[in-house]
MIROLUM-249902 format. One record per residue (C-alpha): x, y, z; residue in three letters. Coordinates in Angstrom, 2 decimals, decimal comma, padded with zeros to 5 digits. Layout:
MIROLUM-249902
<site <X Y Z> 'ALA'>;
...
END
This chain:
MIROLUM-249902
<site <183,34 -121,63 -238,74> 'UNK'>;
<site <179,97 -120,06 -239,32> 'UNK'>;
<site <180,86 -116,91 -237,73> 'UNK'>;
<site <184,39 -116,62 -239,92> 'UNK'>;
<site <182,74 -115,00 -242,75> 'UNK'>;
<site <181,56 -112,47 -240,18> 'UNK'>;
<site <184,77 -111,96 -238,16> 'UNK'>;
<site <186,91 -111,51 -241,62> 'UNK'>;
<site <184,28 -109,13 -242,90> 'UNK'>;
<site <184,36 -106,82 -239,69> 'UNK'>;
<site <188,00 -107,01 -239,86> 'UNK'>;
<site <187,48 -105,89 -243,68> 'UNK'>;
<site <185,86 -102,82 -242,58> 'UNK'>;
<site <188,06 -101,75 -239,99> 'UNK'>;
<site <191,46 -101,84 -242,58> 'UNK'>;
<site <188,93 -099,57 -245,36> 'UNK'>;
<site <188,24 -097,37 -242,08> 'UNK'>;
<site <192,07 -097,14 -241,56> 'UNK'>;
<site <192,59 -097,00 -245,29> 'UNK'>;
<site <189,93 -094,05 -245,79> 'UNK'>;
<site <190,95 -091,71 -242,52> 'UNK'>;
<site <194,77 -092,20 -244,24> 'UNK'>;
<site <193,76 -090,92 -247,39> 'UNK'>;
<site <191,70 -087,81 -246,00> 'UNK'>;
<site <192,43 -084,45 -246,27> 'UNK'>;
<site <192,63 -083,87 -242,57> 'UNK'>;
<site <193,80 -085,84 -239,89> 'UNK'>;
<site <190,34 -085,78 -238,14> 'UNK'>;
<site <187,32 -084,76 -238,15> 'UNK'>;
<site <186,77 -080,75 -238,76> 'UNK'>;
<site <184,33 -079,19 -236,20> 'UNK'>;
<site <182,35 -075,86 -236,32> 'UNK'>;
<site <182,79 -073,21 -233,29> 'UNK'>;
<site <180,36 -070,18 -233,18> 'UNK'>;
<site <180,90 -067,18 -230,67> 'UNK'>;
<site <177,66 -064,52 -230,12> 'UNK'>;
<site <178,42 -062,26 -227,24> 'UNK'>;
<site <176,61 -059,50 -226,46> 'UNK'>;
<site <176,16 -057,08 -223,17> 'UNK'>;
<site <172,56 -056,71 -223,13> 'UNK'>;
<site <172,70 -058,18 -219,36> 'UNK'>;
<site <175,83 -055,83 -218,57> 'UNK'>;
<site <176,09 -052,45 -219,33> 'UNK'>;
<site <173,59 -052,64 -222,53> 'UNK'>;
<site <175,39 -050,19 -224,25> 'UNK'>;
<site <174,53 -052,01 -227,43> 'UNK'>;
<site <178,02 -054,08 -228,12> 'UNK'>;
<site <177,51 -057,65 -230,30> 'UNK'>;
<site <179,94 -059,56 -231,77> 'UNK'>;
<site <179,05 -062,75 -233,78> 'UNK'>;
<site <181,76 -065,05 -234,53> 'UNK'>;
<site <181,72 -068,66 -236,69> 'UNK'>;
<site <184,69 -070,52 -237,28> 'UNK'>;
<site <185,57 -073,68 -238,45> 'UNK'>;
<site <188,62 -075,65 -237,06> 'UNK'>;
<site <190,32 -078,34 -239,23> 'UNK'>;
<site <192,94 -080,60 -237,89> 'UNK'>;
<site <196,28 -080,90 -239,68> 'UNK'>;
<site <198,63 -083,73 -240,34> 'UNK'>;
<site <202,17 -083,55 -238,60> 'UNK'>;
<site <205,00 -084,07 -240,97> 'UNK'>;
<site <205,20 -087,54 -241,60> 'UNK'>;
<site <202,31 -088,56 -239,82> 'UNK'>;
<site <200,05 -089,26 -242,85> 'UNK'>;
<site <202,78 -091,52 -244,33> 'UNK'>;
<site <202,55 -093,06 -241,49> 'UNK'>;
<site <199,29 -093,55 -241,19> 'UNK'>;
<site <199,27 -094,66 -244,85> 'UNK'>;
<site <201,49 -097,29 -243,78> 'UNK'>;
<site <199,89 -098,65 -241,01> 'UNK'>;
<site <196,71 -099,22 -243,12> 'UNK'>;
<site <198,60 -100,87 -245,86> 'UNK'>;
<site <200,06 -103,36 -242,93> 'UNK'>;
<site <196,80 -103,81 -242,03> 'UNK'>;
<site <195,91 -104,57 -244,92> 'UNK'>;
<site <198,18 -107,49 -245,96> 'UNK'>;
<site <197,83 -108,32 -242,19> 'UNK'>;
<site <194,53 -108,97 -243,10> 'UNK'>;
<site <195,07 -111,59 -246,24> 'UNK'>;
<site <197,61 -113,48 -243,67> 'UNK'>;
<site <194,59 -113,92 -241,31> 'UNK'>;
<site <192,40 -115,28 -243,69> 'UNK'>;
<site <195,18 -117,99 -244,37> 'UNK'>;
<site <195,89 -118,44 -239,97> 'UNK'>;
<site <192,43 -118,94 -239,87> 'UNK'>;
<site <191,81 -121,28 -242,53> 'UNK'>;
<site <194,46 -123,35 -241,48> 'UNK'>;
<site <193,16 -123,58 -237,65> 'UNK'>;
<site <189,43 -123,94 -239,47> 'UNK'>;
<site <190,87 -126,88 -241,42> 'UNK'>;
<site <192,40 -128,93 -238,45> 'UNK'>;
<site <189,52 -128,82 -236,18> 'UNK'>;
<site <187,33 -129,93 -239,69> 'UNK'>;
<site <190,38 -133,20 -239,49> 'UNK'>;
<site <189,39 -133,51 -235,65> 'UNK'>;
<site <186,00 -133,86 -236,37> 'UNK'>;
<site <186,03 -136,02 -239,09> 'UNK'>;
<site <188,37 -138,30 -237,40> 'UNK'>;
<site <186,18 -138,52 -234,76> 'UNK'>;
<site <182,91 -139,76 -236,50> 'UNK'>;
<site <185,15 -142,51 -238,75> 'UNK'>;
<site <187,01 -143,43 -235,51> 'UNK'>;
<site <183,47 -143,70 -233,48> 'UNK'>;
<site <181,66 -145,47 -236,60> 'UNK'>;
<site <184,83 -147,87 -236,49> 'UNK'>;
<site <183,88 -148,24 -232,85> 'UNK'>;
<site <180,40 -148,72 -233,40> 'UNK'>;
<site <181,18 -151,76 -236,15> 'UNK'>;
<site <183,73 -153,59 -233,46> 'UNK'>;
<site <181,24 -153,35 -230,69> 'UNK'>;
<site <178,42 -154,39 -232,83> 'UNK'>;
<site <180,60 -157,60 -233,99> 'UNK'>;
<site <180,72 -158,37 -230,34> 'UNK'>;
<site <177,24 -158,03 -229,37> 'UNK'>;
<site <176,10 -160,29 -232,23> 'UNK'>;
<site <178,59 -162,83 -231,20> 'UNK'>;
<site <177,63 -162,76 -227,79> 'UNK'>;
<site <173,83 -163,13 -229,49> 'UNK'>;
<site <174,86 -166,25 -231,50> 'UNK'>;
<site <176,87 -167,66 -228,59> 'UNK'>;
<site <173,49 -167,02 -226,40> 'UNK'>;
<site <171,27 -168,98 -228,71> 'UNK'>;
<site <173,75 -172,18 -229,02> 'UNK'>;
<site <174,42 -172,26 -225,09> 'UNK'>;
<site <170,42 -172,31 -225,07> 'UNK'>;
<site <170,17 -174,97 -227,87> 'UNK'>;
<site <172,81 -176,93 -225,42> 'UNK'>;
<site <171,05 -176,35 -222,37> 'UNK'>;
<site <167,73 -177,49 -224,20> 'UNK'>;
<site <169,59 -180,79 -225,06> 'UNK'>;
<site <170,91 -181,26 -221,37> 'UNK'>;
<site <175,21 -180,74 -222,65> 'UNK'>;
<site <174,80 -177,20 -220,18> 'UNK'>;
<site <173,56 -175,90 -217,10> 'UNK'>;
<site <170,73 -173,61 -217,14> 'UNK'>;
<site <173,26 -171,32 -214,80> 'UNK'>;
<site <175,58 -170,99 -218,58> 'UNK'>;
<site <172,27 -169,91 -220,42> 'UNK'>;
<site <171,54 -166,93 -217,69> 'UNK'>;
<site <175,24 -166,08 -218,00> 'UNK'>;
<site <175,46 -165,94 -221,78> 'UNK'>;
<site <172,01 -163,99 -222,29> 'UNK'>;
<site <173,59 -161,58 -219,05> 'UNK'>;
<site <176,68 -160,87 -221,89> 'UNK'>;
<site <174,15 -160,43 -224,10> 'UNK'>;
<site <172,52 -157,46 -222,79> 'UNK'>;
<site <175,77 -156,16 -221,48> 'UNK'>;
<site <176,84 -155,89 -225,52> 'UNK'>;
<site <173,91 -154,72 -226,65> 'UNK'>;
<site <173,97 -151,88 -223,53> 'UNK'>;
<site <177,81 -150,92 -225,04> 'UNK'>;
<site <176,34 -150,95 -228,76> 'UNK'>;
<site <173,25 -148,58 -227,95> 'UNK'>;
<site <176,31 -146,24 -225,80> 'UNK'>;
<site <178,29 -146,52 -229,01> 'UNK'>;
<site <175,56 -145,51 -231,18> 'UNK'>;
<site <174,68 -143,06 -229,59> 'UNK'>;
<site <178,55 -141,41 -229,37> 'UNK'>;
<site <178,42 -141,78 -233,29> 'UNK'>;
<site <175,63 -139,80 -233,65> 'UNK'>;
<site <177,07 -136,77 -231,43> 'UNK'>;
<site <180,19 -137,15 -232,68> 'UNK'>;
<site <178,80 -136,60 -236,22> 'UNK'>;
<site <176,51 -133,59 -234,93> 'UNK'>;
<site <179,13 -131,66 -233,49> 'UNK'>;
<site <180,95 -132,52 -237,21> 'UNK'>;
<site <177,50 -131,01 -239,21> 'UNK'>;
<site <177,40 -127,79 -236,27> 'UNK'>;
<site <181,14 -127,22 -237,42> 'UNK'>;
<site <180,73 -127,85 -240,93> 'UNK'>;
<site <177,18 -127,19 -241,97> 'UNK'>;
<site <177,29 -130,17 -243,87> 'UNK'>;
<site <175,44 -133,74 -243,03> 'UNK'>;
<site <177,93 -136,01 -244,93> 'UNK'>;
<site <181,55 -136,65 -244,21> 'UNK'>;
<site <184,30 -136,76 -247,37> 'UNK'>;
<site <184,30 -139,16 -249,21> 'UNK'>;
<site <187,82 -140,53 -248,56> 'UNK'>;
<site <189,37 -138,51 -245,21> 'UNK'>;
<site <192,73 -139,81 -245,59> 'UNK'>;
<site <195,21 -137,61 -247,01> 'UNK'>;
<site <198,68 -137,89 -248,02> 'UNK'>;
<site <201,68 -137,54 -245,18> 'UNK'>;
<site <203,67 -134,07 -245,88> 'UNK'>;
<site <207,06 -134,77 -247,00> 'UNK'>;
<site <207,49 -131,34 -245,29> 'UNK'>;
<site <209,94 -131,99 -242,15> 'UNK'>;
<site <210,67 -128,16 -240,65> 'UNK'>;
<site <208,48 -125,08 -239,91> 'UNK'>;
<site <209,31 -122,75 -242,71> 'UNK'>;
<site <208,64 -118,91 -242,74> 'UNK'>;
<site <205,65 -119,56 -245,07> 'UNK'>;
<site <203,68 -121,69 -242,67> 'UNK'>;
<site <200,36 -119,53 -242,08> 'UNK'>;
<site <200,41 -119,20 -238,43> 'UNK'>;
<site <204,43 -117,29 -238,36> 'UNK'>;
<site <202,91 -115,27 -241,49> 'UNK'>;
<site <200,36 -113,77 -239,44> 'UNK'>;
<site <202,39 -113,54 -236,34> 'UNK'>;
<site <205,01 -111,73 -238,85> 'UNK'>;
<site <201,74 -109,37 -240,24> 'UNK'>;
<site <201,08 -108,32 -236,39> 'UNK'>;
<site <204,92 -107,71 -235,80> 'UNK'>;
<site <204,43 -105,44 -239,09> 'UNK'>;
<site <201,22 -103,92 -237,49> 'UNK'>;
<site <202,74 -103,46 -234,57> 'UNK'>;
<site <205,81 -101,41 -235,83> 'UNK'>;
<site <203,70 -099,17 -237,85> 'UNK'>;
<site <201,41 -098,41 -234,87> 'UNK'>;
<site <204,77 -097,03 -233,26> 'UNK'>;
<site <205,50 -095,13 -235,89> 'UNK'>;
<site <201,83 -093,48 -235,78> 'UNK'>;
<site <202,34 -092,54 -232,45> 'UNK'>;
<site <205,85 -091,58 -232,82> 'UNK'>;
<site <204,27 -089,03 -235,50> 'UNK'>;
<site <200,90 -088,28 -233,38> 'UNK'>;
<site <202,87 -087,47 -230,30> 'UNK'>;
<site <201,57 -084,06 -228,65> 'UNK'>;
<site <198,47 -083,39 -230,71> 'UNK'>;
<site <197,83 -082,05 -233,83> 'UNK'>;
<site <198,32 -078,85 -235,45> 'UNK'>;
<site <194,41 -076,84 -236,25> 'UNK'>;
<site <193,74 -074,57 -238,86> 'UNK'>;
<site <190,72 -071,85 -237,89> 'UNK'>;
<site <188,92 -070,39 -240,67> 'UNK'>;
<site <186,07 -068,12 -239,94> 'UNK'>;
<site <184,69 -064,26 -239,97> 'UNK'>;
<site <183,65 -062,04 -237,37> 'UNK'>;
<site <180,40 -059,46 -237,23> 'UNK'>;
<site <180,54 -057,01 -234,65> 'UNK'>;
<site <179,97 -053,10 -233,15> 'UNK'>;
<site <181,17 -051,43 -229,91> 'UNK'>;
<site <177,83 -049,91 -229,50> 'UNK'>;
<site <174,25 -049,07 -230,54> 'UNK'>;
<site <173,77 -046,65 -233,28> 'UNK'>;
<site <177,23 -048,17 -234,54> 'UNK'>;
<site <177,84 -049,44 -238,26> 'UNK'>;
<site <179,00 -053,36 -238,24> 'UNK'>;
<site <182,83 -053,93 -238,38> 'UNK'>;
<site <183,48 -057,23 -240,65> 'UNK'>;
<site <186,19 -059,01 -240,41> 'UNK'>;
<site <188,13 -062,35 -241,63> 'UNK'>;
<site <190,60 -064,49 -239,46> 'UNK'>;
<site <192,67 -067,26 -239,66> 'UNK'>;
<site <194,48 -068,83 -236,64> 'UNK'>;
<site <196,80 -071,64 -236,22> 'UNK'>;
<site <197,42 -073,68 -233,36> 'UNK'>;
<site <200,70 -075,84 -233,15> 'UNK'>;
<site <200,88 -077,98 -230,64> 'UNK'>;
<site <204,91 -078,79 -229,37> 'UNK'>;
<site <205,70 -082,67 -229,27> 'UNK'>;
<site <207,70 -082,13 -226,07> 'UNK'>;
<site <207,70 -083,10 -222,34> 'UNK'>;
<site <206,10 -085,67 -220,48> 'UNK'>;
<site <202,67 -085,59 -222,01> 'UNK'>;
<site <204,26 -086,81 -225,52> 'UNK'>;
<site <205,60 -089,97 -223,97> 'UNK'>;
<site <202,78 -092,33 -222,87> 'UNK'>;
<site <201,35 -093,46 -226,45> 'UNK'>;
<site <204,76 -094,15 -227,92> 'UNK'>;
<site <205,66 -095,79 -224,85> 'UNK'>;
<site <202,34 -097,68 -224,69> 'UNK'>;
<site <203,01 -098,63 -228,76> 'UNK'>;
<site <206,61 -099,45 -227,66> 'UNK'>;
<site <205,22 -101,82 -225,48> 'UNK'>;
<site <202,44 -103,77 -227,80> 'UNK'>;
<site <205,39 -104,14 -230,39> 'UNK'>;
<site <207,68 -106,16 -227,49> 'UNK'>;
<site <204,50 -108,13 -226,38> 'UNK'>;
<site <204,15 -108,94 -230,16> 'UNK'>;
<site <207,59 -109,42 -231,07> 'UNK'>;
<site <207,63 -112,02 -228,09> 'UNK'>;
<site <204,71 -113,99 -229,10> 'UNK'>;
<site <205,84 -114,24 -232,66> 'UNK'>;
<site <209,13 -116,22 -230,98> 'UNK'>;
<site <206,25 -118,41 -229,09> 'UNK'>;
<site <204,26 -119,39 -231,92> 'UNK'>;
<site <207,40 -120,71 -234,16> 'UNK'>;
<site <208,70 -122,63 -230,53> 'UNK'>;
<site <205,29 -124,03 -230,35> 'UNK'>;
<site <204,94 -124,90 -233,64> 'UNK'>;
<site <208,43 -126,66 -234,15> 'UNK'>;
<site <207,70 -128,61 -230,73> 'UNK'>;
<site <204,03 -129,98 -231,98> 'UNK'>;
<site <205,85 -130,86 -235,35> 'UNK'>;
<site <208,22 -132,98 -233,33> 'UNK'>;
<site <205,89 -134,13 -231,12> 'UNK'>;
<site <203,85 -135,31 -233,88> 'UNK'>;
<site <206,44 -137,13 -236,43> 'UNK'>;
<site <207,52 -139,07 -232,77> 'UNK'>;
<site <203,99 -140,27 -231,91> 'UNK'>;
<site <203,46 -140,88 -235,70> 'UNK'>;
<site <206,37 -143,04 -235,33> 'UNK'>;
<site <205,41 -144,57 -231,96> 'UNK'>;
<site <201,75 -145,59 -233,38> 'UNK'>;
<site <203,20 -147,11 -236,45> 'UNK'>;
<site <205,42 -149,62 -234,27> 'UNK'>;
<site <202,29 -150,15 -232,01> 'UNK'>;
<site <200,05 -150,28 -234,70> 'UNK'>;
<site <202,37 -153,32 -236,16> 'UNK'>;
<site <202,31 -155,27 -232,43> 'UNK'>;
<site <198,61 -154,84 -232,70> 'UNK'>;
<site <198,46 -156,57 -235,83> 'UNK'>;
<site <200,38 -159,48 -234,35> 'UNK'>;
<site <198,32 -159,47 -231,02> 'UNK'>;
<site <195,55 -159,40 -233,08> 'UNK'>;
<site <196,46 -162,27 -235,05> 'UNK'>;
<site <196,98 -164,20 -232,32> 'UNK'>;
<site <194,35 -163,32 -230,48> 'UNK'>;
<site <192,01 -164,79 -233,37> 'UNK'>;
<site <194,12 -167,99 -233,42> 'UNK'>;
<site <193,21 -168,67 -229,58> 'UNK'>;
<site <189,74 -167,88 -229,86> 'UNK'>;
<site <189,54 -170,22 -232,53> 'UNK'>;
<site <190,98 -172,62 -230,37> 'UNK'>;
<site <189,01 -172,29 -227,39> 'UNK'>;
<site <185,31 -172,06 -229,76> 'UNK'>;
<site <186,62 -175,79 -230,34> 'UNK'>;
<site <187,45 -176,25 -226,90> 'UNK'>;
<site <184,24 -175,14 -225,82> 'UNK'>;
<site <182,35 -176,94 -228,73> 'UNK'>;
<site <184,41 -180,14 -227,14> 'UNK'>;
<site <183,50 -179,34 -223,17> 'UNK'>;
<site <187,00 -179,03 -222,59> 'UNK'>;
<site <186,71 -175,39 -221,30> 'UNK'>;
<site <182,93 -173,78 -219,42> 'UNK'>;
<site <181,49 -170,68 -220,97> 'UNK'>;
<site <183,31 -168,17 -218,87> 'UNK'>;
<site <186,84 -169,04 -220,15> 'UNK'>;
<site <185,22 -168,86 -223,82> 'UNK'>;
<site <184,18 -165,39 -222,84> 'UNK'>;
<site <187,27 -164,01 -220,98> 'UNK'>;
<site <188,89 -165,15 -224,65> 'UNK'>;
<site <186,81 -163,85 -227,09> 'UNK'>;
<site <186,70 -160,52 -224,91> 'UNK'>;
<site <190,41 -160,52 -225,27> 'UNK'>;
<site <190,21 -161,12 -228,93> 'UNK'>;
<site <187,94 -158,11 -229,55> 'UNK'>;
<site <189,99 -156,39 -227,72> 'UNK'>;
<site <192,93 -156,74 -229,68> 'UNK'>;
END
């Protein structure tokens, strides 16, 4: 997310490049050519000519339009990013925060445990002291002990990576306030969704590329302005001269054919993944509303296990308060009861 800013502003530049070569006079850059030729190694008869042109490439017919296009597509290509990008920004933000508040949530349950596995140490060692236990129970409770407090400091420590890799994301140190959000009463993958927009932009971009190259095919036409100095021979006056030349090249035969083919090509490739990303996307939507649905009916039978689970460890603390169960079946229970 840090680097976003960067990406969008790079990607910023490059549509004003595209923009700015569209709106220029020429369709590239205009380049100097000088001639001097003289026969002072050859027959020395005195003969110079001087020559200094400048060549300016032309548009084609259509092809600045074209161009002009392309860097408006670009350009709203651009804005449709921003919004892909937010959007895949914003769920790995949910995926982090989920993962500190379910960790911390973690953390809590297996902090519960080691503290009853500390209280239950301490009265199994009050009970040994008074002769009602073995000395073998008070080795085995303080041996649950440390194997708690072992899972809390692994826990703790999970937390605490969990919520650096949030504040390396984020750049903040504190989670939201309140992460939960509101279920979308949205049930279909509509046009608008961010992620078809910008697959529809790079169709767009795409297309206009083809036209480009449709227009670019061959070359470009040059314009040569420039003036020529020259004399057949010594003791002759200078002969001055202006010239203009045109070069047109013909957007025919094979040579023509590989860039719109190539740009033919990208536009299939892109047309393709467009139908991809909607497939995708309607799949994880449907994916997702079924396991929503699956956790909610598991997240109910947890509820009951986990009521019942407290009502039998309940009944075995009495049961073990009363010698009619050993410390092992107290702790295979209240294991199960955390568990649930």
């Amino acid at each position: 997310t840090c680097a976003l800013p960067i990406f969008l502003t790079s990607r910023g530049a490059e549509v004003d490049a595209f923009q700015e070569r569209a709106r220029g006079l020429f369709s590239g850059p205009p380049a100097l050519y000088g001639l001097y030729r003289s026969d002072a190694l050859g027959s020395d008869d005195g003969l110079q000519e001087m020559e200094a042109d400048i060549e300016l490439p032309l548009w084609r017919p259509g092809q600045r339009a074209a161009e002009q296009r392309a860097a408006e597509v670009r350009r709203a290509g651009l804005e449709h990013s921003r919004g892909a990008l937010a959007l895949t920004v914003a769920g790995r933000v949910r995926d982090a925060v989920w993962e500190v508040v379910y960790l911390r949530n973690e953390l809590r349950l297996v902090k519960k445990e080691w503290e009853t596995a500390r209280a239950l140490q301490l009265d199994v060692e009050k009970r040994v002291e008074a002769g009602e236990l073995a000395k073998t129970d008070a080795l085995l409770s303080r041996e649950e002990t440390l194997r708690k407090e072992t899972d809390y400091i692994k826990a703790e420590a999970e937390a605490e990576h969990a919520l650096l890799r949030y504040q390396a994301l984020t750049g903040h140190d504190q989670l939201p306030g309140d992460p939960e959000e509101p279920r979308s009463a949205q049930q279909a993958i509509t046009p608008a969704h961010p992620l078809l927009e910008d697959a529809d932009a790079q169709v767009s971009t795409a297309q206009a590329k083809l036209g480009v190259a449709s227009r670019s095919a061959g070359g470009n036409p040059d314009l040569l302005i420039g003036g020529k100095r020259e004399r057949g021979g010594a003791g002759e006056d200078y002969n001055d001269s202006f010239q203009i030349a045109v070069r047109i090249p013909f957007n025919i035969g094979p040579a023509a054919k590989p860039e719109v083919a190539t740009a033919g090509t990208a536009l299939a490739e892109t047309e393709a993944a467009r139908v991809a990303v909607e497939r995708q996307l309607s799949t994880e939507l449907r994916t997702a509303a079924h396991e929503l649905e699956t956790i909610g009916r598991r997240l109910t039978q947890a509820r009951e296990q986990n009521r019942i689970a407290a009502e039998n460890l309940h009944l075995a603390r009495r049961a073990f308060d009363l010698g009619e169960i050993d410390l092992t079946g107290l702790q295979r229970v209240q294991s199960l009861a955390f568990a649930a």
